[in-house]
C-alpha positions, 0 to 999 in steps of 0.5 A, spaced: 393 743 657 393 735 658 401 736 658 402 741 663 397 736 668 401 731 667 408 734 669 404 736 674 401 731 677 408 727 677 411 732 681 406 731 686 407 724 685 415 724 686 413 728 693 408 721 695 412 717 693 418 721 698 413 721 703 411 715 703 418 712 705 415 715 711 409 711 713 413 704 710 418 705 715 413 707 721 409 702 719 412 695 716 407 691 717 401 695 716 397 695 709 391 698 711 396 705 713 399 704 706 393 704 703 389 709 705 395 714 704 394 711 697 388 713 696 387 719 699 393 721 694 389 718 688 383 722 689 387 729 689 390 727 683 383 726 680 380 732 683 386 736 681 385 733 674 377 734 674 377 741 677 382 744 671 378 741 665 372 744 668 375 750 670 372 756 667 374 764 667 367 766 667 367 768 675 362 762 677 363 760 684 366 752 682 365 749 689 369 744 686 375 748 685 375 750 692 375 742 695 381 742 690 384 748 693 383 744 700 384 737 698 391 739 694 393 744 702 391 738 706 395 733 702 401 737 700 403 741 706 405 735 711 408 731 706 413 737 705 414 736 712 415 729 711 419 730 705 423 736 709 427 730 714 427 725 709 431 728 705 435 732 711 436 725 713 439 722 707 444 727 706 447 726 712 446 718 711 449 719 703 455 723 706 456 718 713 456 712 707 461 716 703 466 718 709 466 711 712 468 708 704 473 712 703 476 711 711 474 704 711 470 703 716 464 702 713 460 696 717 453 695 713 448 700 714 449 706 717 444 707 723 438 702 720 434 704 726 434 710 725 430 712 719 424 710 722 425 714 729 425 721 724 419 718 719 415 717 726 417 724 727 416 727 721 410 724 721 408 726 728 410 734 726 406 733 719 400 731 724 400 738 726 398 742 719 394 736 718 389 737 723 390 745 722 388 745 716 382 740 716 380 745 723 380 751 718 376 748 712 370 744 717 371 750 722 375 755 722 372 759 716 366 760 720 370 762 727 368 770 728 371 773 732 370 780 736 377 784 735 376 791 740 381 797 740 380 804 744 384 810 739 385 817 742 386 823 739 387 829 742 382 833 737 377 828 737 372 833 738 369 832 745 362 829 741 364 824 739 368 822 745 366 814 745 364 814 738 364 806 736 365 803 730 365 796 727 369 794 721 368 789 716 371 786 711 372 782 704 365 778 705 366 774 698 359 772 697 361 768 692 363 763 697 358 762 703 356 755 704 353 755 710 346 760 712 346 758 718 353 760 720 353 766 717 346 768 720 350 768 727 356 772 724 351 777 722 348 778 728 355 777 732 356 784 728 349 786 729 350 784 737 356 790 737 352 796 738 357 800 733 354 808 732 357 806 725 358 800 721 364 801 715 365 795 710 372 795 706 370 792 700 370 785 696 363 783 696 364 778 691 369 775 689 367 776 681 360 777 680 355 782 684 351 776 682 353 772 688 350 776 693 343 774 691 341 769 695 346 773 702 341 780 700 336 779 706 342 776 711 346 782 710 340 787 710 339 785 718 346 789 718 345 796 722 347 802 726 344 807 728 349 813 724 348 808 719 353 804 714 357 806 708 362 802 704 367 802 699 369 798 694 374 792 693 378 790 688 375 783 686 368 788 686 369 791 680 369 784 675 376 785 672 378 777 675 373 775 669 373 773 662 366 777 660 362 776 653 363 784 653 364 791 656 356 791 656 355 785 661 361 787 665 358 794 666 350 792 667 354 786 673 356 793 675 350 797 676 347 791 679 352 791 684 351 798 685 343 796 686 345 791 691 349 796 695 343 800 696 339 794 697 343 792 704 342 800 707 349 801 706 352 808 702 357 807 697 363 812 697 366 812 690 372 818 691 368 822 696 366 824 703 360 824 708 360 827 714 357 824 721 353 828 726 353 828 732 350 835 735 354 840 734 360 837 731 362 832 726 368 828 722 369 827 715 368 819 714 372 820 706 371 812 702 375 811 696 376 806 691 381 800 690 387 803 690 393 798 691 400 797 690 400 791 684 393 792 683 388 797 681 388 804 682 382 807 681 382 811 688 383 818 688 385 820 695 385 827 692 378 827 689 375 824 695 377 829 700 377 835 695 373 842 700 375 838 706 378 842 712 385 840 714 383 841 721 377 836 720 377 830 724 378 824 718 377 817 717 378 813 711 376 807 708 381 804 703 381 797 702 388 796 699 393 797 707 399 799 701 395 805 700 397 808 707 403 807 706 404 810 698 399 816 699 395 816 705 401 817 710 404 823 707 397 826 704 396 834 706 390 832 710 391 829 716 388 822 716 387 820 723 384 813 722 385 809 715 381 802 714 383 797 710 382 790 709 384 785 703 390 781 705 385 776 709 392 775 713 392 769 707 387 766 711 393 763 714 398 764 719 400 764 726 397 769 732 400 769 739 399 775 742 404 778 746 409 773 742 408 771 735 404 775 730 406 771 723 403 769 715 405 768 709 401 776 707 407 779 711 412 777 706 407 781 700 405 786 706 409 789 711 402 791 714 397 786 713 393 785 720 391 788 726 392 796 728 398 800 726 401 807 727 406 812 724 406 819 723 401 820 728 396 816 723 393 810 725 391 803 720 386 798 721 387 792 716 381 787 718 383 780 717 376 779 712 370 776 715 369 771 708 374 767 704 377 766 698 380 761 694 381 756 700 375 754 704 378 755 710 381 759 715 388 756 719 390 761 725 387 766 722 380 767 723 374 771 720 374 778 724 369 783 726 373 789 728 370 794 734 374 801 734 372 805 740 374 813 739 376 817 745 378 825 746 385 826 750 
């Protein structure tokens, strides 16, 4: 372990002292700047060394191992910008050096000046996901925002012409650091008016104990047809190490408990039908399913005694699911929602020009609303984070899905 630390930490440190070529050519005669580099780098090696002897598998939200998670991001990411154009630069400085030996034209350095025109403006591009990130943990996690869209379909039965939806998703409890700021994305949800309220999974991130002190917030939730869930994959403890079977089956029942606490119904593998006169759709919820994760799901068993003409919604946390089961099923599954990726809690988002983050190069539908086969897909951006205290152009989301007949 001690070894694997400290090849680690000599990696980063080779990345410092690259980097730090930067602020030397950019500031000479600046030893506070040089300085302040240093000991910023010093206490993420301290925090990194700190939080991976401390680190336990025992699902315990570690606050310190997300301020590890945050500093390493923070640190790491605009120093391999800088990185990128130092040593762009002196390939093409080694290979100009080279070039003017062998021809005999070398007449000293090659550009002196130059290094420090491209360490400013490293430095300046490094700034951007510097402040980016910094936004993201202070508070861009915390940043709700309302995403709307309007389906139609030409066999919405006429009932539910207008019916609304509000979705969330991948709540984590786990790690919730601020009341008073989830209180407002609470009501901001409450605020919605949705005929229904429909949760994806992931209430926790390892422990149903985690939802505890968050039980009387998320009881404020509500909806006039009522709320239902599912189940996700950090739901079911499987990311822990537990003394026994015993325990992580009494965690289960407890998160069971908690689900019915909070007013919502838990749909293991099966369907419910939503009322509306005289009419009704089928709202079918199945458990984690994913491509790469547990398949517990059982899509079969949930829509079993369903009519094929019926109008269906369903909740699948895992967006691979759609596309290796959902959207060749036999029933026609008019609407799948789904959340899990949490767009890496990292991306780009312009609309109408740039929609990009790392979750696309895992999911090839990762956020937002997709159609195929006449089946439509909601992956919700997560309301919660995981991991990385933060959220970096990707920010938490409510989703509002308004239904309307052709």
């Amino acid at each position: 372990m001690i070894l694997r630390i400290l090849f680690f930490l000599a990696f980063l440190f080779l990345i410092d002292w690259y980097s730090f070529q930067a602020f030397k050519a950019s500031f000479p005669a600046n030893f506070w700047v040089k300085l302040i580099f240093w000991i910023f780098s010093i206490t993420v090696y301290l925090f990194i060394t700190y939080s991976i002897l401390t680190f336990n598998n025992r699902g315990v939200s570690n606050p310190s191992f997300g301020r590890m998670a945050s500093l390493l991001i923070l640190s790491l990411i605009p120093k391999l910008i800088i990185l990128t154009f130092l040593f762009g630069e002196d390939i093409l400085r080694f290979s100009t050096g080279i070039f003017q030996s062998f021809s005999g034209n070398r007449e000293g350095d090659f550009l002196p000046d130059r290094r420090k025109f491209i360490s400013q403006t490293a430095l300046l591009l490094s700034a951007i996901p510097f402040v980016g990130i910094l936004h993201g943990v202070l508070i861009g996690k915390y940043r709700y925002r309302v995403v709307k869209h309007t389906l139609e379909f030409d066999d919405l039965p006429e009932e539910f012409d207008g019916f609304t939806i509000t979705q969330i998703s991948d709540i984590h409890s786990g790690s919730f650091d601020d009341k008073k700021k989830l209180e407002y994305g609470v009501d901001l949800i409450n605020q919605q008016g949705s005929d229904v309220i429909l949760f994806t999974g992931d209430l926790v991130n390892n422990r149903s104990e985690e939802m505890e002190p968050w039980i009387e917030t998320f009881k404020k939730l509500h909806a006039p047809m009522g709320k239902f869930s599912i189940l996700g994959n950090h739901d079911y403890g499987d990311y822990m190490a537990w003394p026994s079977q015993e325990a992580k089956a009494a965690n289960m029942q407890r998160l069971f408990q908690i689900q019915e606490e909070l007013g919502f119904k838990l749909l293991r593998n099966e369907n419910i039908q939503l009322q509306k006169g005289n009419s009704s759709i089928d709202l079918i919820g199945v458990e984690n399913w994913g491509k790469g994760f547990a398949q517990y799901g059982d899509l079969a068993k949930a829509a079993a005694k369903l009519s094929r003409e019926s109008f269906k919604i369903l909740m699948s946390h895992d967006p691979s699911h759609f596309d290796e089961e959902v959207k060749s099923f036999a029933h026609h599954i008019h609407l799948t929602l789904s959340g899990h990726t949490h767009g890496m809690q990292f991306g780009i988002e312009i609309p109408g020009f740039i929609k990009w983050s790392p979750a696309s190069l895992r999911y090839p539908k990762w956020a937002g609303l997709y159609e195929e086969l006449g089946r439509y897909l909601h992956v919700n951006r997560g309301f919660g984070f995981l991991a990385f205290p933060g959220r970096v152009g990707i920010w938490p989301e409510i989703t509002v899905l308004r239904l309307k007949r052709k």
